[in-house]
C-alpha positions as CSV (number, residue, x, y, z in Angstrom):
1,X,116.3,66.5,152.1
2,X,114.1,64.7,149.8
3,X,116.7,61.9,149.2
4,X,116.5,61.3,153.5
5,X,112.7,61.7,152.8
6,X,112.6,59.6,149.8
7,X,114.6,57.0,151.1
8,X,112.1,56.9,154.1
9,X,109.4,56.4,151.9
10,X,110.5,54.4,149.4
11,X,110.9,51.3,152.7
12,X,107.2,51.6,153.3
13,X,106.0,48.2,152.4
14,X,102.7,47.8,150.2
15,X,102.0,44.0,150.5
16,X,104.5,42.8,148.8
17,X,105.4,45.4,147.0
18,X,108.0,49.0,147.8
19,X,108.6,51.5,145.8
20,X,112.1,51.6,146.5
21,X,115.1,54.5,147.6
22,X,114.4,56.1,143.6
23,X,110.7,56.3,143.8
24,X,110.5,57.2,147.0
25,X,112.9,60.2,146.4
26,X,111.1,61.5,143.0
27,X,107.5,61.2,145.6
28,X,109.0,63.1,147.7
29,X,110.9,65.6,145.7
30,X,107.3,65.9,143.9
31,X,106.0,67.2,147.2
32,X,108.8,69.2,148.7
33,X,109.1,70.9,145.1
34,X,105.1,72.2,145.8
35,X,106.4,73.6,149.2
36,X,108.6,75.9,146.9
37,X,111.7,75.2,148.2
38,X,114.8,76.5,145.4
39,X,117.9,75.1,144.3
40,X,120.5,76.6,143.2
41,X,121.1,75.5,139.4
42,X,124.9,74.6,140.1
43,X,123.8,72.2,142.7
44,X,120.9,70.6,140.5
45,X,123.6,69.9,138.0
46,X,125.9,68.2,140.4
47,X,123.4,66.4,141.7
48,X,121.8,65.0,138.7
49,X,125.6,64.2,137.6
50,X,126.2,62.3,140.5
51,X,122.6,60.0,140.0
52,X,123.4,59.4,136.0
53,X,126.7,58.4,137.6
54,X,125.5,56.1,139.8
55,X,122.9,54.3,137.6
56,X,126.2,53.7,135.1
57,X,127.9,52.5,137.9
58,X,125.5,49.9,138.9
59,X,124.2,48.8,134.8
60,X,127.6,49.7,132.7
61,X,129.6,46.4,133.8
62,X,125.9,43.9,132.8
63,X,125.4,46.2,129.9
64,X,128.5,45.2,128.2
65,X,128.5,41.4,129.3
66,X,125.0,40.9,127.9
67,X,126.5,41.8,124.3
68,X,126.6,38.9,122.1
69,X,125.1,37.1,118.9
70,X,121.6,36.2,120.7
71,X,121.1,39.5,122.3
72,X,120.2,40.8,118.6
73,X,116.9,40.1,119.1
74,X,116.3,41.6,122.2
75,X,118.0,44.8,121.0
76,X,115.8,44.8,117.4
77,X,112.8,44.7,120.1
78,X,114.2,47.4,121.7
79,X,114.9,49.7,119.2
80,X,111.6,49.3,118.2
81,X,109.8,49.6,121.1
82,X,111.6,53.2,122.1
83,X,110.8,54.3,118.2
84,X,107.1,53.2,119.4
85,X,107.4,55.6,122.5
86,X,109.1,58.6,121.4
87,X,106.8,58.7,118.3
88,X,103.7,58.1,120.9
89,X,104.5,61.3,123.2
90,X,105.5,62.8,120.6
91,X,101.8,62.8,118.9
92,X,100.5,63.0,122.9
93,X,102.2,66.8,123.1
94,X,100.6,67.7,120.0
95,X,97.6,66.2,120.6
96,X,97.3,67.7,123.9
97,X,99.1,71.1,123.1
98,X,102.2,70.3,125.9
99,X,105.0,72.3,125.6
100,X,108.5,70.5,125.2
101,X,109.7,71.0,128.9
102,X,107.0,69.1,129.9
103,X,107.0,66.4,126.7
104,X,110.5,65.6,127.4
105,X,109.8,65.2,131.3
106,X,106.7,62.8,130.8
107,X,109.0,61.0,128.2
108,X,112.3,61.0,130.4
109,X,109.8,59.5,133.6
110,X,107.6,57.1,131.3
111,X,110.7,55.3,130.0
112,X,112.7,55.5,132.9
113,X,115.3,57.3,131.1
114,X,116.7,60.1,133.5
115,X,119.1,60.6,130.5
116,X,117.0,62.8,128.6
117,X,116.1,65.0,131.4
118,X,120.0,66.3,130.8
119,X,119.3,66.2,127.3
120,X,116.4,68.3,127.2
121,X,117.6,70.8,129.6
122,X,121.1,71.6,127.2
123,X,118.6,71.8,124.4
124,X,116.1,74.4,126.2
125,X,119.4,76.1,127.4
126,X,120.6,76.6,123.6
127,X,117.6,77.5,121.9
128,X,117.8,81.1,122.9
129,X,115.0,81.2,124.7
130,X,114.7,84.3,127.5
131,X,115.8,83.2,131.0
132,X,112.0,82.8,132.4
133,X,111.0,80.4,129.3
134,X,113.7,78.6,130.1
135,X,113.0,78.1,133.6
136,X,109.1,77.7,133.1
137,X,109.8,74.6,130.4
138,X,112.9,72.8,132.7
139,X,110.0,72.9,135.9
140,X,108.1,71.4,133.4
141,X,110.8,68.6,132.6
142,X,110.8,67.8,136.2
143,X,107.0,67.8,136.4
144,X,106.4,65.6,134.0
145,X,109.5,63.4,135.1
146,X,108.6,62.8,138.3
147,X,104.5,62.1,137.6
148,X,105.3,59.2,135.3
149,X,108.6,57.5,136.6
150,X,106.6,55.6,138.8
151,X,103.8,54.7,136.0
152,X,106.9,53.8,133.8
153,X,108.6,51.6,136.1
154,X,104.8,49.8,137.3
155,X,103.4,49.9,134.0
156,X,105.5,46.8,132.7
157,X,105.8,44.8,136.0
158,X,101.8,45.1,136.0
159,X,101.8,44.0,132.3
160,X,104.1,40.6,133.0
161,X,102.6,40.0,136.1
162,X,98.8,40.4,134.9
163,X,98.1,41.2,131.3
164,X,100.6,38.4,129.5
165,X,99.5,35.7,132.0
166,X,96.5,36.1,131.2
167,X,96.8,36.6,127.3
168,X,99.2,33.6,127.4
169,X,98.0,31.2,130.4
């Protein structure tokens, strides 16, 4: 439902901007989710199989062709720069007393990486934690996931489009 939804959505034109089918879906997810529709926990783990698939699908064959001798740079910058952000949530959850559920979903959504919504879920799920815990710190995951994929995927198209111009025009 929220992917037909999302999909919907994510076509609305904004100027000259959309959010797109992703967006769109996580926005509407967001909101169905407050409805309190449930899921079984079988079918979120296809599902979010089948997405992580997909997003290989599309990136895995330009991953591997950008490899080469120049793209050392680039990769230095981005080791650096993900160092940079795990070590800033990591002070923002202490700081602001979030528990790791949500920590890993505001990390997971502000760098775009849906990998570690997996990886964060398997970890929660081994820590021996009692059932409701569990389930308290994965809707958490989500949470957080869904509030700041859009900031993480805007955040650096505002920056090139406004801040750098303007810092380098």
């Amino acid at each position: 439902m929220s992917l037909a939804i999302g999909y919907a959505v994510g076509k609305i034109q904004f100027g000259r901007f959309q959010f797109g089918g992703v967006a769109g879906s996580l926005i509407a997810a967001v909101l169905i989710s407050q409805v309190g529709v449930t899921i079984d926990p079988g079918i979120k783990a296809v599902a979010f199989a089948l997405f992580i698939y997909a997003v290989g699908f599309e990136s895995g064959p330009q991953f591997f062709n950008s490899l080469n001798r120049s793209a050392l740079r680039e990769i230095a910058l981005a080791v650096f720069l993900a160092a940079t952000a795990l070590v800033t949530v990591i002070l923002c959850a202490r700081i602001g007393g979030l528990d790791k559920g949500l920590a890993a979903g505001i990390a997971a959504g502000g760098l775009t990486q849906s990998a570690i919504i997996g990886t964060a879920g398997d970890t929660l799920n081994r820590l021996g934690l009692p059932a409701d815990e569990v389930a308290r710190q994965q809707a958490g995951i989500a949470i957080g996931y869904a509030v700041t994929y859009i900031f993480g995927s805007l955040g650096p198209i505002l920056v090139c489009l406004i801040l750098i111009p303007r810092l380098f025009g």
